[in-house]
N, C-alpha and C positions, 0 to 999 in steps of 0.2 A: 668315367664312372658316375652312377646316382649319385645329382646333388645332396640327397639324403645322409648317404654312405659319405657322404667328404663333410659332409656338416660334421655328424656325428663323431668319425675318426679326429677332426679336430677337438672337438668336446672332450674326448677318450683322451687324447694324448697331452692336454693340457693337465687335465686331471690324473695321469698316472705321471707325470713329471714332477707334480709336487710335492711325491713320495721325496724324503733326503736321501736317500738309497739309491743315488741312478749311479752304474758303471757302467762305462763303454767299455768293450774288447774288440778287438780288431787282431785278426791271426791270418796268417798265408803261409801255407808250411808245405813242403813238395819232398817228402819221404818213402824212402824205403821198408816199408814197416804202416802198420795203421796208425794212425797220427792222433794225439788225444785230444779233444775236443769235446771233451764232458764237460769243463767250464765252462763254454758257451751251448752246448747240446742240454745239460741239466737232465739225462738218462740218469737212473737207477738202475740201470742195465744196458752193458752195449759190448757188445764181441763181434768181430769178424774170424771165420775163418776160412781159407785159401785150398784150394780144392784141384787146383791145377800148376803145375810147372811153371816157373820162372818166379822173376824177385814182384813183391807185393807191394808196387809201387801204389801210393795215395798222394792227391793232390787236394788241401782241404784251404778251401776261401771261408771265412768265417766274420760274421760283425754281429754285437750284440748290445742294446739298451735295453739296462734296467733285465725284464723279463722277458722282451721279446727280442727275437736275434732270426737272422738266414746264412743259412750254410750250404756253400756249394761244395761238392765233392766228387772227384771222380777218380774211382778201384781200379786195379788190374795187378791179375788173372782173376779166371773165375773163383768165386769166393762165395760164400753165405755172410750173411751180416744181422744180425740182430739188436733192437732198441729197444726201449720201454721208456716212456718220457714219466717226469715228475707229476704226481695227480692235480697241480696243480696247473699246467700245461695242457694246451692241445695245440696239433701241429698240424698240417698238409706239407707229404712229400711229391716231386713232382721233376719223375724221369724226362729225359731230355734225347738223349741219343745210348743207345748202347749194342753190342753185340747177339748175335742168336734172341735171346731173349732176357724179359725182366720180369721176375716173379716175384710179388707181396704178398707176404700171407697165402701161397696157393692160388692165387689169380696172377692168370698172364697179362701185364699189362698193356695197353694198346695205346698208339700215338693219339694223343689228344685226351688223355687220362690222367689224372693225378689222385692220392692215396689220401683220405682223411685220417687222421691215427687221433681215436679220442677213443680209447680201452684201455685195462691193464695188460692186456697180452701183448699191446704195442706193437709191434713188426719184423717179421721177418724175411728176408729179401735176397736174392740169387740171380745173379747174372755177369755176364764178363764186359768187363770194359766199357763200365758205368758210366753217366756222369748225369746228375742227378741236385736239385737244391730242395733244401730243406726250409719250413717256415715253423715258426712256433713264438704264440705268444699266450698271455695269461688266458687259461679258463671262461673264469666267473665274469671277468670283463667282458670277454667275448659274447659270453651269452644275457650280460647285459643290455648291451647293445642291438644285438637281433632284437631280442622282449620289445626294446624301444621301437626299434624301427617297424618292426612289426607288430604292433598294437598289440601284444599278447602278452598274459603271465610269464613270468621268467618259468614257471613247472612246466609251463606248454612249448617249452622250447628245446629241441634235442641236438645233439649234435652226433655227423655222422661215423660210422667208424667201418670205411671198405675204401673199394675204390669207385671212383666219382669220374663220370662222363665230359669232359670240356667240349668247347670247338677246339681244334690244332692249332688256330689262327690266334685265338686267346692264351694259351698255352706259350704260342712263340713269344708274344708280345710280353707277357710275363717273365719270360728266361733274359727277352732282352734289358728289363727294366732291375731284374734281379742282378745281371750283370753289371749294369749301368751304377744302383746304388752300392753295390762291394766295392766298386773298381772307385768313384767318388770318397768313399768312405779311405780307401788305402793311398789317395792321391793328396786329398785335404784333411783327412782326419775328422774329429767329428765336433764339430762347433756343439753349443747349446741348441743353436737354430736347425740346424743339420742335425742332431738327435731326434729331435720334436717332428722334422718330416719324416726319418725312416720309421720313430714308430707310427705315423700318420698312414706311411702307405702299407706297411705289414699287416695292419687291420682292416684298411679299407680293401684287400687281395682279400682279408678272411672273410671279410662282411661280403665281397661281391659272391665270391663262390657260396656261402651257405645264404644266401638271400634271394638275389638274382639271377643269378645262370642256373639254379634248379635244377642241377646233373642229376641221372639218373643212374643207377648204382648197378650193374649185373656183375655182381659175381660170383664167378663157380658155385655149383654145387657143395653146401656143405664145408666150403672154406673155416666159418667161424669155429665149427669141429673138430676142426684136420687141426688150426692153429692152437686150440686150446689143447689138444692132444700132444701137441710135439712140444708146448711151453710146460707141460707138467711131467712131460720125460727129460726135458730140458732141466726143470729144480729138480729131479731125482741122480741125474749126473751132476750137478753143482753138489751135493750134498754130500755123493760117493767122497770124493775130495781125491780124485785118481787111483780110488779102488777098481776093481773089476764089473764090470756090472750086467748082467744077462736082459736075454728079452724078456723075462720071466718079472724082471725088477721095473721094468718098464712097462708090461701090461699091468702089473700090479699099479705103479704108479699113476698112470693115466687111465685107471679104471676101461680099458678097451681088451679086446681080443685081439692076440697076434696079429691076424688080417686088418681089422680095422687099423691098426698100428702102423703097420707098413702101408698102407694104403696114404694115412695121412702124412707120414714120413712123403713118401713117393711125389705127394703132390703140393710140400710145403720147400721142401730141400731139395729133391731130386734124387732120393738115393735111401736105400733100407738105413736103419736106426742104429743097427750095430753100425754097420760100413762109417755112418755119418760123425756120430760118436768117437771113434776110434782116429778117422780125420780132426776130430774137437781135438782130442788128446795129443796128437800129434802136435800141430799147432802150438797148443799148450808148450811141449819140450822146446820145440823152437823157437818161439819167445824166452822163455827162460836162457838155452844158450848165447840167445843176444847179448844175457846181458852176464854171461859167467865170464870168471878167469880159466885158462887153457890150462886147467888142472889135470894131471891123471886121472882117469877115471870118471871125468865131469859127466861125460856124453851115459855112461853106466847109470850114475848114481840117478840124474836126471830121469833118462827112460823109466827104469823101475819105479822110480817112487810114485811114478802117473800111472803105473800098471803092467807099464813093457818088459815082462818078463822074456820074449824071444825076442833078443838083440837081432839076430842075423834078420827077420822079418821085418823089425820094427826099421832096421836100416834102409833096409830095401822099397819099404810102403815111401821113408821120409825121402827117398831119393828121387820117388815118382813125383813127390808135392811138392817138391823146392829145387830138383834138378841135382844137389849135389849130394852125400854122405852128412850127417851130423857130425863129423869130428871136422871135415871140411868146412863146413859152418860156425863150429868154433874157433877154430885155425885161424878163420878170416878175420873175425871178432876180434881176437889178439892180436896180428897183425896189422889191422888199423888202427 
């Protein structure tokens, strides 16, 4: 990397060190179930839900100083997943390998790509059999540092919010060094010295990709649209609180036309708004049963209150996404 870039990230890191406030986290967790990692992620939003058959196995690597942290993760079955990072944050995500496909925000992404996420819409993301690390560190730092190294006003400095062009060759060399400092960090733990270089290299990765490798952004048509369209039908189901909710409540809420609607639906999740929805809700029951006692009537009381008024349907739908019955799903719960 530019001497420049390694000047500077040492400047940066000595100076966010002498914050009193530094915590390190270190997590490795290999669950059946989406694993939580808001304490090192620092989302103000973050869901997954699981869109195909079998158990929803997550594998989540995690280490974090202070405000900057990298998480590796990789899903399975196919699933949608949603973030929204703290506005104090910006991050690059940065797919690795996965199944059929991987879609951000309505761009498919392509090997040798990786996702800048610096908006409130944040991200959302669809694909089977992920695996995938995340970066994110302070903002206002970051874009101090550009300003520096780039002789410019900090107002003349943007950062970008799509997805970004790499070489595949830099991209690898990256996943290997990503893996290199997790697997360090969970083998040694993390000295003072050892903190001060991971957040040295976490910025000098952000400083190289928005400085010098100068990627160039294509994507889809329309993306920034389609995503703002499906986060504002997105707060209109959070809001319902597992009432019922029409497409009528959804064009209304994301100011669009039916067509428009499903179009962005189509090319953000893969699937009309009801259908998608309805899979949210689902989801929803099933986590909850996770975590019930094997009450009479648990599986009843659950469905309904999120809206599932046709048991026999709602059975049938949750049998195609998780393979077995809801009351089997509880059974099991109780029995371990």
């Amino acid at each position: 990397m530019s001497n420049g870039v390694t000047q500077n990230c040492k400047y940066l890191s000595r100076r966010l060190h002498t914050a009193p406030q530094r915590e390190d986290i270190l997590t490795r967790s290999y669950s059946r179930g989406y694993p939580d990692v808001s304490s090192v992620a620092r989302t103000s939003e973050d869901f997954l839900t699981q869109l195909s058959p079998g158990d929803m196995v997550c594998h989540a690597r995690t280490v974090s100083v202070g405000r900057a942290s990298l998480i590796g993760l990789w899903e399975r079955p196919k699933c949608v997943g949603g973030s929204v990072l703290s506005p104090d944050l910006t991050g690059v995500l940065f797919p690795l390998c996965w199944d059929d496909e991987f879609v951000m925000n309505g761009h498919c992404m392509a090997r040798g790509e990786v996702y800048s996420v610096d908006s409130p819409l944040g991200f959302l993301s669809r694909g089977v059999n992920r695996y995938f690390y995340g970066l994110q560190v302070e903002r206002q730092a970051l874009l101090n540092s550009l300003a520096a190294l780039q002789g410019v006003q900090l107002e003349d400095v943007t950062l970008p919010h799509g997805p970004l062009r790499l070489t595949y060759g830099f991209v690898a060399w990256l996943s290997y060094r990503f893996h290199r400092e997790i697997h360090r960090a969970e083998d040694q733990g993390m000295t003072q010295q050892h903190s001060r270089a991971f957040v040295e290299f976490l910025y000098q990765v952000m400083l190289e990709i928005h400085s010098f490798e100068q990627p160039s952004i294509r994507p889809r048509s329309g993306w920034r649209r389609a995503t703002q369209i499906v986060r504002l039908a997105e707060a209109r189901f959070a809001a319902m609180q597992g009432a019922s909710i029409s497409l009528a409540d959804l064009c209304a809420a994301s100011c669009s036309s039916s067509t428009t609607l499903y179009q962005a639906f189509e090319q953000v999740v893969g699937m009309p708004p009801l259908r998608y929805f309805r899979a949210r809700g689902i989801n929803t029951v099933h986590q909850k049963l996770l975590k019930s006692a094997n009450n009479s009537g648990a599986v009843t009381e659950c469905a309904t209150f999120h809206g599932f008024t046709e048991l026999g349907r709602f059975s049938i739908e949750y049998k195609k996404i998780f393979g077995v019955s809801p009351s089997v799903t509880l059974a099991a719960v109780s029995s371990g």
